[in-house]
N, C-alpha and C positions, 0 to 999 in steps of 0.2 A: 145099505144099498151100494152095490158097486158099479164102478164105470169104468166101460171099456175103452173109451177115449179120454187122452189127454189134451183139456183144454190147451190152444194154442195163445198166443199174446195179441192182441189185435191186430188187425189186418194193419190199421195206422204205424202203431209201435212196429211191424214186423219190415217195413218198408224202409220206416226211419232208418230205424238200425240198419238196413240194410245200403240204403243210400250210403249214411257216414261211412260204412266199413268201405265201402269202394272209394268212398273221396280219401280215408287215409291210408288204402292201400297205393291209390294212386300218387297223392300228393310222397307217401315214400321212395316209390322209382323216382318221380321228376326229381329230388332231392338228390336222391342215388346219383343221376345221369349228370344233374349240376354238377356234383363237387366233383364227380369224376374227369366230365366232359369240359365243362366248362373253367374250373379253379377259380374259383371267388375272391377278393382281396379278404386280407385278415378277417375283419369284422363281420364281413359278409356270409362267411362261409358258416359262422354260428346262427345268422340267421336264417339262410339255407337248411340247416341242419333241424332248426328247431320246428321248420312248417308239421313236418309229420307229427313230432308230440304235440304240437299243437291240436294237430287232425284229433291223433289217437286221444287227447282229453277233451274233444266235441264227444267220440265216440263211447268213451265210458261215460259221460254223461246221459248221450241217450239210452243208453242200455240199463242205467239206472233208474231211470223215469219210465223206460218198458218195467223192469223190474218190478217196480212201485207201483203199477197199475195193474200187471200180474195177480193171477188168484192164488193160493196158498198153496195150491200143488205144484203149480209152475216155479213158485219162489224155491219151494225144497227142492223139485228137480236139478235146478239151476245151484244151488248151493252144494248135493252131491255131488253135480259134475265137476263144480271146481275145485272142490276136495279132493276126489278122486284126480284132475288133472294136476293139480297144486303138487300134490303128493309123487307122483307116477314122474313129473318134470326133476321133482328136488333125486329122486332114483335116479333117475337118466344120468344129471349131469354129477351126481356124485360118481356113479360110475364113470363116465368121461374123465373128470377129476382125477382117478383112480389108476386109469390107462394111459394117462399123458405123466404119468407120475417116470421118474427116470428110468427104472428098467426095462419100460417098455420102450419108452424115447415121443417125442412130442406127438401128437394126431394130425395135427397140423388141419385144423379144423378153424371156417372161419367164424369166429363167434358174432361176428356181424351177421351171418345168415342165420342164426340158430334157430330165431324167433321164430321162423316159417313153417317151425315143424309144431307148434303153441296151436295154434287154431283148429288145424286138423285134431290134434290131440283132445280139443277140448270137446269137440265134434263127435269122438268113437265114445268120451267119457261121456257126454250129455246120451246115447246113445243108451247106454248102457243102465244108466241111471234111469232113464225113460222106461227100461223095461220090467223093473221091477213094479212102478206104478200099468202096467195093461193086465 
């Protein structure tokens, strides 16, 4: 019997995740705008630095435990997307690799931001992956 809808994660799980992802998108600007704005003494500045990974490992934890409570179709969805994004990322930056190589001369690209183009990414992958199971 087939189904034309893909179960979602709970409405609880979908929140979670969603809360953390804004507390460590945010807690990374405030970081940002510290070291920038303000200049930390030595020691400080690591710990400024580390709020966000901290964030971001609240954040793979709850996504792990959405994960975990996940039905088996949602697990596989989630596991081609980041295949597919895992993959599609190691492409990209081998070719950036590639372009910054001497003869074309640097890109002059900051790899501080690159991160920002990950989520989107994993977003057209999960997308994509979804539509194979409808």
């Amino acid at each position: 019997m087939e189904s034309h809808a893909i179960v979602p994660l709970t409405l609880l799980h979908s929140r979670g995740v969603l809360f953390v992802s804004v507390v460590w998108f945010l807690s990374y600007f405030v970081a940002r705008f510290a070291l920038d704005a303000w200049t930390p003494a030595p020691h400080w500045d690591i710990v400024v630095a580390s709020v966000p990974v901290l964030a971001f490992f609240w954040l793979v934890w709850v996504v792990q435990r959405a994960l975990r409570s996940a039905d088996e179709l949602q697990r596989r969805i989630h596991l081609e997307a980041l295949a597919l994004a895992f993959l599609t990322t190691m492409l990209v930056l081998m070719m950036l690799g590639l372009l910054d190589a001497p003869p074309m001369g640097p890109l002059g690209l900051p790899l501080r931001d690159l991160w920002f183009f990950l989520p989107p990414l994993y977003a057209i992958c999960f997308a994509v992956a979804s539509q194979r199971y409808r």
